[in-house]
C-alpha positions in Angstrom: 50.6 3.9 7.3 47.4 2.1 8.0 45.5 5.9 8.3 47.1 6.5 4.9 45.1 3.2 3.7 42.1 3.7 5.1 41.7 7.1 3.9 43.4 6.8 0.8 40.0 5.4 -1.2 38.2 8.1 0.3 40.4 10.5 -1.4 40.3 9.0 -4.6 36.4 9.0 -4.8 36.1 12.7 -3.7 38.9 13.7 -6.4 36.4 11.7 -9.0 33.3 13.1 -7.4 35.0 16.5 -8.1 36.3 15.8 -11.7 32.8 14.5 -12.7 30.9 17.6 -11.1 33.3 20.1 -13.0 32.8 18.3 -15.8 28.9 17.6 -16.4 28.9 22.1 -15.1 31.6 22.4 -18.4 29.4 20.6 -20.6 28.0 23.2 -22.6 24.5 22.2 -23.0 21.9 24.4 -21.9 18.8 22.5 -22.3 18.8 19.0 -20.8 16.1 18.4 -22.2 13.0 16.3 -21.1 11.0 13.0 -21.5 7.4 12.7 -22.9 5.1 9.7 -23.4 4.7 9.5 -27.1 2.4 6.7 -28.5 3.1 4.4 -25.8 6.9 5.2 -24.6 9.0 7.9 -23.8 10.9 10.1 -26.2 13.5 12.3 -25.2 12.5 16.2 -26.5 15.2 19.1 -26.8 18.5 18.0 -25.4 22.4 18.5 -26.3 22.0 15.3 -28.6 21.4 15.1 -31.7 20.2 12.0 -33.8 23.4 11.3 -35.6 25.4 11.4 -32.6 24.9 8.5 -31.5 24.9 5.2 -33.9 23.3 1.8 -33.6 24.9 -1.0 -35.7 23.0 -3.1 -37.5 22.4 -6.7 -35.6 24.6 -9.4 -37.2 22.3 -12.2 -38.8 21.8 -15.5 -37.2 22.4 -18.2 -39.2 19.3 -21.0 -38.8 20.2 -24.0 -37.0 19.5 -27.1 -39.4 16.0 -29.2 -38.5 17.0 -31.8 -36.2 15.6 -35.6 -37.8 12.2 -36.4 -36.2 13.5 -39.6 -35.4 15.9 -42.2 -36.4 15.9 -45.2 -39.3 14.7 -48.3 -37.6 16.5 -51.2 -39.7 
């Protein structure tokens, strides 16, 4: 039983190692695509993805924090 244990994780991880192989060779896209330094930074050129796959919300605003009183009334 405490074989079973020890191995057992091992299993696991090779069963996902396999899943995750098969899956990125199933994938269906035939150009990777590549990187290349555009003004600056990189830029990802040809590819499976498009540029309305994947969407970026818009940040929420931060509200402004109110000014703090220089200093307080002496009376």
């Amino acid at each position: 039983m405490t074989r079973l244990r020890a191995i057992a994780p091992l299993l696991v991880a090779a069963v996902l190692t396999a899943i995750a192989v098969v899956t990125v060779k199933s994938a269906g896209c035939d150009d990777p695509g590549h990187y290349e330094l555009v003004g600056g930074g990189y830029q990802l050129v040809g590819g499976c993805i498009a540029p309305g796959d994947i969407l970026v919300p818009e940040p929420a605003p931060v509200t402004p924090l109110p000014a703090a009183d220089p200093a307080p009334a002496k009376s």
